[in-house]
Residue, then its C-alpha position, 0 to 999 in steps of 0.5 A: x649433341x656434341x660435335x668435334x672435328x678432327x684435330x692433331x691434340x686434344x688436353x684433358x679436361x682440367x680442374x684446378x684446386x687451392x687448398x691448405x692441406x694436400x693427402x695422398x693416399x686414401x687408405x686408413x692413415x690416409x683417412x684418419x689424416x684427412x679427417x684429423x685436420x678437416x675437423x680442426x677446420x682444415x681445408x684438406x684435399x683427399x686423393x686416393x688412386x683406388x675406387x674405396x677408400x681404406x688400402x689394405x682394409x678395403x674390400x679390394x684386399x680385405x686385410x683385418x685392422x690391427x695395431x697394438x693389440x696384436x690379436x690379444x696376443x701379447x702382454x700389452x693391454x688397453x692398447x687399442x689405438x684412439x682417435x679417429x681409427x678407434x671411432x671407425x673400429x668401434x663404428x665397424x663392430x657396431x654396424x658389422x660385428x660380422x666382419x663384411x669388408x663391404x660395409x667397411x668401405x661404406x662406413x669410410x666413405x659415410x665418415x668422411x664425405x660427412x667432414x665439409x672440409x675435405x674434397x674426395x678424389x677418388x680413382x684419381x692418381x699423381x704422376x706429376x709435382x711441381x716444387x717451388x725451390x729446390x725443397x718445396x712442393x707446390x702443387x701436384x698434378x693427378x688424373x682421375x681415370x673415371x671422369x678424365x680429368x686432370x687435376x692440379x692441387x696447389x697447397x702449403x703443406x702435403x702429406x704422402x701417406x700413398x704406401x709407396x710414397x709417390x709424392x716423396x719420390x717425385x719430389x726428391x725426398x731422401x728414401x730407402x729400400x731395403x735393409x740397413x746393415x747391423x753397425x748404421x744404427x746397432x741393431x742386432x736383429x739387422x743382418x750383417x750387410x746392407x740387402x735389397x730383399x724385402x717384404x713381400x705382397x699378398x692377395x686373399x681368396x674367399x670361399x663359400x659353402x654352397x651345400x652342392x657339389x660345386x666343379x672347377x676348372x682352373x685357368x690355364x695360367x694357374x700354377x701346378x705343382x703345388x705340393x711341390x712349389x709351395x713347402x708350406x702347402x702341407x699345412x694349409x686347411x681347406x676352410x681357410x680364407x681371407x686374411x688368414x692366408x696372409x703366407x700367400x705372399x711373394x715379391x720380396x726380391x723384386x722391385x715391390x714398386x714397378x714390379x707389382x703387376x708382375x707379382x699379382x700375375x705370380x699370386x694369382x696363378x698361386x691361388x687359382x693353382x691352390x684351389x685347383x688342389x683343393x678342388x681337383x686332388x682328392x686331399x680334402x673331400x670337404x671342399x667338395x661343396x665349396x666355391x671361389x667365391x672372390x679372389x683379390x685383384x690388387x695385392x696387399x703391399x707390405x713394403x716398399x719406400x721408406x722414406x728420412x725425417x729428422x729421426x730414424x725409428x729404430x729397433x732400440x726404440x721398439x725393444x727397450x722402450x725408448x721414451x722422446x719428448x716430440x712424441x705423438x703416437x705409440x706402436x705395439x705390433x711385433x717385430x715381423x719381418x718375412x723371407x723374401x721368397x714368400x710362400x716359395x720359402x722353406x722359412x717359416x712364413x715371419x719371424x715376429x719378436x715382440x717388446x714388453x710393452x708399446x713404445x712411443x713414435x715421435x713427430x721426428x719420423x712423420x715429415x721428410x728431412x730434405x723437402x720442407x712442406x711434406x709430412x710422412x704417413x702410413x708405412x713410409x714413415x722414418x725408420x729403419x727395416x727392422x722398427x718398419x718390421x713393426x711400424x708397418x701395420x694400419x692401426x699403427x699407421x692410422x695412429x701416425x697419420x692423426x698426428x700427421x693431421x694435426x700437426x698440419x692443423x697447428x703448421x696451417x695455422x701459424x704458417x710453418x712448414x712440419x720441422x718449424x713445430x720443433x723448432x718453433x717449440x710447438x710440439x707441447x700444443x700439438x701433443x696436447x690437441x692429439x690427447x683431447x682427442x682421445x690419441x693417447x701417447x703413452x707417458x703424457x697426460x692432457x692438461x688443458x686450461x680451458x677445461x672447466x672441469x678442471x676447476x670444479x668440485x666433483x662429487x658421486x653418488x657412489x663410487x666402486x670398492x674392489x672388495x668382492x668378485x662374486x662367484x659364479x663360474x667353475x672352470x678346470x685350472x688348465x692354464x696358468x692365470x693371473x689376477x691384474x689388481x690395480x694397487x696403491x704403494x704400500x702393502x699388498x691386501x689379503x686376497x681370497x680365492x676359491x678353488x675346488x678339488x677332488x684330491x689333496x693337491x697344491x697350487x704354487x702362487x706368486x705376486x709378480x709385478x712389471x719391471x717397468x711400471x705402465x707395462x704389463x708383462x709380469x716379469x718380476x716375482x715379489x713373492x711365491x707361495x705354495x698352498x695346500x689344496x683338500x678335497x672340496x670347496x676351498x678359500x684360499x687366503x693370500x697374504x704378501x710382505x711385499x710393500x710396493x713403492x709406486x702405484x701399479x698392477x700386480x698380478x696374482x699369479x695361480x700357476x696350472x694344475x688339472x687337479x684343480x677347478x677355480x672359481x670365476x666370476x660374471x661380473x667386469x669391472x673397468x680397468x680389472x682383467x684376468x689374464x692367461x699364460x696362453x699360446x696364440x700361434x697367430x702371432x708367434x706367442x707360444x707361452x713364452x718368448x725366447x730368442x734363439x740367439x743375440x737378437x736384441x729382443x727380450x725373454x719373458x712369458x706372455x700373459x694374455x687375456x681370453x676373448x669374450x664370452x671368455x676371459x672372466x675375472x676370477x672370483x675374489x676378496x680383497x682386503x681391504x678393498x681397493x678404492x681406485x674407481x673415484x669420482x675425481x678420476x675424471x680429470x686425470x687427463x688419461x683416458x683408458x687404463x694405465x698403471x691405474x684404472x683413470x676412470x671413475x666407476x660407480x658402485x653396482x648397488x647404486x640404482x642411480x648412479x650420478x657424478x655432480x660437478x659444481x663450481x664455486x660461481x656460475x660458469x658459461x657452458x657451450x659443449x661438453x665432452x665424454x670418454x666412455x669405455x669400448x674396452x681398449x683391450x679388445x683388438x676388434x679385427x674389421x673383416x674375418x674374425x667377428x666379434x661376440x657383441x656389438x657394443x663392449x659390456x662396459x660401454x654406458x649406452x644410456x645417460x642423461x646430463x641436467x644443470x643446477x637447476x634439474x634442467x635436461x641438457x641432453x639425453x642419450x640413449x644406445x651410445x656405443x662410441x668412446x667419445x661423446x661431443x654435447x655441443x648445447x644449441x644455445x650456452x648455459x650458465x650454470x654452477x653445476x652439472x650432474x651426469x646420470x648414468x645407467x649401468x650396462x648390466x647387472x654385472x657391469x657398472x657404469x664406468x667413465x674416463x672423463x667428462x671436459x666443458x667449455x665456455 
């Protein structure tokens, strides 16, 4: 029995905890911060304000997660982040194809409860940060409403990937809200002035089909009106829920930090005003058996601090690609920013711009510029409202917050605070612990001496040929399609279509490449052809005089004609991809780009792949046949497609596909790693869109690994993750391995990106 007298004061409960490294904000940056460092063996503290983890992501907001990929809606391809947030993603749509945000949260926690180095605090909230001088953080002071408890954490270095930066505002670090004029940093699509508007939050509603006749009564405080409030009401669709009502949003002219109660109010009486109307007007008989079934009770938040590093990311960097040498993480999402009216605007709800490819984001932006130990992570990071317009979103900001845990690795270990990394010429380690992940930087390459593989003889059973992809699909030639064929420097080969038609006909054809090499939006024709067409089957043969001076893909592009039917085929083939001049109006892509006026962005198509059962490539001959998928491809230290496939991929009609690596002598081995193919194309969205298969068609589900000597050293079966970490119980000594690898269908050949062993 407990027994207190009365008394004037009581104090909180109070824990006190010393660690390395302090992470505030437990959404997916957070998360992928946290886990980063922990598995480099970091003792890191994980402090989220929420009961799940995952911000945005979680079941409390249920956004989808996306990056790069944009919905597959725009021309950059195998752009899916890695790391950490691909392992989650690939996890998710293994365990939850379905899109349960649920289930998502289970598999957060599951990934990181299982990391012995970090300590989770969740519900638990900082308010308060002590500084040791001036421009150091010592310790934070946080409060778990749940237990409470208070809580100092004491740390050399912090991270504050909170979304509104509570720790860099405490501490004093320099910040801005708001949008910067056009002259700071030359940003055309900047507005003339200097303003206080910004993005504004969201909150979703899900709705279920009960197959009754359900009623509902809307709560007082429901907004009515809402034809009338809301211009873009006219457009909604009964069915609609989730994420997809991303337009439900407002709270772009007030403080987005201290008015968010304020908001939620606003957008709370707009759902329940919105499903009143749906309900109650008569407009949309269908929703007759339909419920509520869950409404947000926190928004999304888009925008609020953004705080200064050494560099300010910049519209220029996004648009023109610009290339840094402390780059440590890429983006890919559009340029999109909303009025800040939300969805009481007569503007369309955004206005997003994209480049013609992804572009780099270095360290520079990920720790504050003024306080010396704090790095900066998720949507806070250093940059400008406009390149924020596209930084903002969670892939993109899980990316960062893996480099942000590694560069707390390297700063921990050699006693530096984030800026000493530069200055102390560490950003080519940190770069290179970030590829051996599986983080992949656009423009650099791994090169790591202790890879034993490096050094070895690597020899296939087999080794793919592109000469053939056999007919098997007839579809109508309603979209313009292209053929992406990975090509050496030199002469383009013949290649042979099939195609077939009731009617004398013609079809116009182009060899068409990318003005940068590593992009992938055709945006230079190297030739044109127009072919005749007769009634029947036709094989159509493709020449081009074209030599090309670099290795790259080319697309052959056969322009629409609802004449004509076009051969496809089943079989897929890592690094090949078939792609559309698609519209895709979730994204703002409607076939082409093309600015209004001197905005600072590019025209050009979009050419995009079709989501699966979709998407095949078409059926061709190519001669000669192309000899890209090599054994030695391996050590290329690139891990997914580039401007070549990187990946080693075995012949179809091998019964035993296997990849032997000797060495000229013995060689002590205690783990080995592989990188298989999840398709980095795929975008795989967490909670709402569903996917078609739970494991990619490319991945290798069953493989098994021997020494010289035919010894077993591991056996996998049903793999459906990127990377694959063999750590052996007890080390080897061997002068050879060999890799034996399964095919993951008739139509798809085993493929992989590299195999790395260590002494």
């Amino acid at each position: 029995m407990i027994k207190s007298e009365g008394t004037d004061v009581r104090s909180l409960m109070s824990e006190k905890i010393n660690t390395t490294f302090v992470v505030v904000g437990g959404g997916l940056s957070g998360v992928c911060t946290a886990i980063t460092a922990a598995r480099k063996g970091v003792k890191v503290v994980l402090v989220q304000d929420r009961p799940v983890l995952g911000g945005n992501s979680s079941s409390e907001v249920r956004l989808w997660i996306l990056g790069a990929t944009s919905h597959m809606g725009n021309n950059n391809r195998w752009s899916r982040e890695g790391g950490v947030v691909d392992e989650l993603l690939v996890e998710n749509t293994y365990r939850n194809k379905e899109g349960n945000p649920l289930l998502f949260d289970a598999i957060l926690l599951d990934k990181v409860v299982a990391e012995p180095n970090i300590t989770l605090l969740l519900n638990t909230a900082v308010y308060e940060v002590h500084k040791s001088d001036p421009d150091t953080i010592s310790s934070v002071k946080a409060f778990c409403s749940q237990n409470s408890t208070e809580y100092v954490l004491t740390a050399p270095l912090f991270c504050d990937a909170s979304g509104d930066g509570i720790v860099g505002f405490l501490a004093g670090a320099a910040f801005r809200m708001g949008a910067e004029s056009k002259d700071e940093f030359g940003e055309k699509f900047a507005p003339s002035q200097e303003y206080g508007e910004l993005l504004g939050h969201s909150l979703y509603f899900y709705s279920k089909d009960t197959g009754k006749p359900v009623k509902f009564v809307a709560p007082e405080f429901a907004l009515k009106d809402i034809t009338k409030e809301i211009p873009r009401f006219k457009s909604f669709n009964a069915k609609e829920y989730g994420c997809k009502l991303w337009w439900l949003e407002y709270g772009g002219r007030l403080d987005t930090v201290h008015d968010t109660e304020k908001i939620k109010w606003e957008l709370w009486k707009v759902v329940y005003g919105v499903w009143d109307y749906i309900k109650n007007s008569g407009e949309f008989p269908e929703a007759e058996t339909m419920t509520l079934e869950w409404v947000g009770t926190i928004p999304g938040k888009r925008e609020s601090r953004r705080f200064e590093g050494d560099y300010m990311l910049r519209q220029q960097d996004v648009v023109s690609q610009h290339t840094h040498t402390d780059a440590v993480a890429f983006g890919g999402w559009s340029i999109d920013l909303h009025p800040a009216d939300g969805v009481f605007s007569e503007k369309p709800g955004c206005n997003q711009w994209h480049s013609k490819g992804i572009y780099q984001i270095p360290y520079r932006c990920l720790y504050s510029r003024n306080i010396s130990n704090l790095f900066l992570a998720g949507r806070i990071i250093s940059a400008s409202h406009v390149a924020f317009a596209s930084t903002r979103v969670m892939a993109t900001a899980a990316h960062v917050g893996q480099a942000v845990g590694m560069a707390a690795f390297i700063a921990s270990r050699q006693g530096l605070h984030p800026a000493e990394i530069m200055k102390q010429n560490l950003i080519g380690d940190l770069q290179q612990e970030l590829l051996k992940t599986g983080q992949h930087i656009p423009g650099f390459e791994l090169s790591d001496e202790l890879d034993l593989v490096q050094s070895a003889e690597i020899t296939a059973s087999s080794e793919y040929v592109l000469d053939e992809l056999p007919l098997g699909i007839l579809k109508n030639l309603d979209v313009s399609v292209a053929q992406m064929l990975p090509l050496d420097q030199g002469k383009i080969p013949q290649v042979t279509f099939y195609v077939e038609s009731d009617t004398t006909t013609s079809l116009e054809v182009e060899w068409r490449v990318s003005e940068r090499n590593g992009n992938y939006t055709p945006d230079v024709v190297l030739e044109q052809r127009t072919l005749t067409v007769v009634p029947g089957r036709n094989a159509l043969h493709l020449d081009c005089d074209t030599t090309l001076n670099e290795n790259t893909y080319v697309f052959m592009v056969i322009h629409k004609n609802p004449l004509v039917k076009i051969h496809h085929s089943e079989h897929r083939i890592t690094g090949v991809l078939s792609v559309f001049n698609l519209v895709n109006k979730a994204v703002s892509n409607y076939g082409k780009q093309t600015p209004t006026e001197d905005i600072g962005v590019d025209e050009f198509e979009f050419w995009c792949p079709q989501r699966r059962p979709e998407g095949h490539n078409l059926a061709i001959q190519v001669s000669p046949g192309l000899s890209k998928f090599t054994a030695g491809n391996i050590r290329t230290g690139v891990f997914r497609p580039t401007t070549e496939p990187n990946a080693w991929v075995a012949s179809g009609a091998d019964p035993n596909p296997e990849l032997q690596i000797k060495w000229d002598q013995e060689q002590k081995i205690s783990s080995i790693e592989l990188f298989f193919d999840t398709d980095y194309d795929h975008p795989m969205e967490t909670v709402l869109m569903g996917h078609p298969e739970d494991v990619m068609p490319f991945c290798v589900r069953d493989y098994q690994i021997k020494d010289g000597q035919g010894n077993v050293l591991y056996y996998a079966e049903k793999n459906y993750q990127t990377k694959n970490v063999i750590v052996l119980e007890q080390s080897i000594y061997t002068d050879c391995i060999r890799i034996s690898l399964v095919h993951p269908s008739a139509n798809t050949p085993a493929a992989l990106f590299a195999v790395r062993c260590y002494a």
